[in-house]
N, C-alpha and C positions, 0 to 999 in steps of 0.2 A: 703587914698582915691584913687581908681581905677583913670587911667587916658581914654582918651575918644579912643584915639589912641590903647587902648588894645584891642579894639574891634571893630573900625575901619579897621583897618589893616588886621585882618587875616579875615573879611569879603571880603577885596578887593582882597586878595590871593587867595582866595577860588572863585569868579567869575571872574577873569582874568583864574584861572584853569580850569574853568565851558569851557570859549570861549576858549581856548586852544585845549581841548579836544572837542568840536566842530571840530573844524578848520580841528583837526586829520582827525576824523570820515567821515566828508564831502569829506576829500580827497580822501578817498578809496572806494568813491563811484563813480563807472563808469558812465560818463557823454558822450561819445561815440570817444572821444580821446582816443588817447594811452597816457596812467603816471605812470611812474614807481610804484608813490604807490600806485596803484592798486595790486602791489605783499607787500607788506611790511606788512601784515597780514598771509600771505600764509607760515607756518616752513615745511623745508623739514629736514630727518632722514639725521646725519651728525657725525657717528661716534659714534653713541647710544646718541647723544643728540639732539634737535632739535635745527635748527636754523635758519634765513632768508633767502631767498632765495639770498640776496643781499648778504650774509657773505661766499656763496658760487660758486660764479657766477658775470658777468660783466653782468649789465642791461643797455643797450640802448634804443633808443627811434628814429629811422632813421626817421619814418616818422608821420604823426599823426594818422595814422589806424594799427603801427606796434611795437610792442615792441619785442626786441631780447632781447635773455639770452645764454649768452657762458659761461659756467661750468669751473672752472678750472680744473677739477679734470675729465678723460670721464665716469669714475664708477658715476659719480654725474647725468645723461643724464636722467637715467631711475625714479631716485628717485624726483628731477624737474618736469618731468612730471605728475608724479603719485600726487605729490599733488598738481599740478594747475586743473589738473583731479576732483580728489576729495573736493577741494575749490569752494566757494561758486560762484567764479568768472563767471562760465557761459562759458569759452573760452576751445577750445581744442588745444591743442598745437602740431607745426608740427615740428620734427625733421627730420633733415636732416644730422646729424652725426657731426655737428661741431657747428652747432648753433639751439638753440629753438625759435621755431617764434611764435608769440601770435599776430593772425590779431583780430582786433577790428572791428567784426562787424558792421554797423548802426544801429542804435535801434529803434526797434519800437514803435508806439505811446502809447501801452498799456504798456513796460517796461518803458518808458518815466516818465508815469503817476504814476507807481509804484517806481520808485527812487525816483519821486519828493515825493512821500509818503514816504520813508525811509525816504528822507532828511528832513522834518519838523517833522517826530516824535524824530530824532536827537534832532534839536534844539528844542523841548519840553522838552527834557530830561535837558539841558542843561540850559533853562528857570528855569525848578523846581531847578536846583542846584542853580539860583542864589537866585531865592526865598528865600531856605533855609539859604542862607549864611544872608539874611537880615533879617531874622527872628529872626537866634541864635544873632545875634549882635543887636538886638532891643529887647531881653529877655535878654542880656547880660546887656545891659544900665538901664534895669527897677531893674536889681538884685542891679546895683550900687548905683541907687538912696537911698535904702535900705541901702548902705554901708558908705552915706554921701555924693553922689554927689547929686550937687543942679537938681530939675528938670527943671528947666530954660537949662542948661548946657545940660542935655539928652536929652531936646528936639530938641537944635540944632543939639545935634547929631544924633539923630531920621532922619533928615531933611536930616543930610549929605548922610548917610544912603542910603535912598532914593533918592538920589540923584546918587551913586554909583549902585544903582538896576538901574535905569534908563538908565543909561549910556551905562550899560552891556547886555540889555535886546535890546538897539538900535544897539550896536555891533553883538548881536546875528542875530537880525531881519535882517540888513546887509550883515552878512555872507548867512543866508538862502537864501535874495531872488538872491545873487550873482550865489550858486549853482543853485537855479531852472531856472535860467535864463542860465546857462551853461547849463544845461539838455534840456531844450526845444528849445535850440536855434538848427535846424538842418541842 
């Protein structure tokens, strides 16, 4: 007879992953600080393979409108560039031969309004994942009953269940209004 925890469990893995990857996603969205991971999606050409910008360069942060990138390598100057350039980031980057400066500009009300739109169709995505994790482990518990557990027994686990969607879905809600409240706050 299945036990209740075989499908408890890897429901609760799967929306602790859901917020997890939230949390990423959230963070690499420009809020009008300088944060290093705002580059940690950006690969720069490193030898014919790609790879972070962090794996090839010291990222500072001196001030909150400023992030610096000093290359260890000076052949790495031009290829840094070119892909904060061509990334999705918005910023253009100033060299000065020893160090790249990324000023962070203020943002305006209509970019505002539009991160805060990125950032809840995030946590929509990441709503549906826990959905789904409650669904497979509530189609998991009705397969069991089928296999000899009592329904008394699946319903509480139904209940726990639920109990777990709830929890995650207020973590989510959490996480979002913490980012729009960093985005709008100017």
């Amino acid at each position: 007879m299945p036990e209740v925890s075989e499908y408890l469990l890897p429901a609760e893995e799967k929306m602790e992953m859901a917020v997890i990857y939230l949390d990423e996603s959230l963070a690499r969205i420009r809020a009008g600080k300088a944060n290093p991971k705002l580059l940690e999606a950006i690969r720069v050409d490193y030898y014919g393979s790609a790879a972070p910008i962090s794996n090839v360069a010291n990222i500072a942060v001196p001030d909150a409108r400023t992030i610096t990138i000093t290359p260890w390598e000076k052949s790495m100057f031009k290829e840094i560039e070119k892909a904060i350039i061509n990334s999705e980031l918005g910023i253009t980057p100033e060299n000065n031969g020893e160090v790249i400066r990324l000023s962070i500009p203020p943002l305006t009300e209509d970019r505002r309004k539009q991160l805060v739109k990125q950032s809840k169709a995030e946590a929509e995505n990441a709503k549906v994942s826990v959905r789904n994790a409650r669904r497979d482990a509530i189609e998991g518990l009705k397969k069991a009953v089928k296999q000899g557990m009592s329904e008394d027994i699946e319903k509480d686990a139904e209940g726990q269940v639920q109990k777990l969607h709830d929890k995650y879905l207020k973590k989510i809600d959490d996480l979002f209004a913490a980012k729009e409240k960093e985005i709008l706050t100017v």
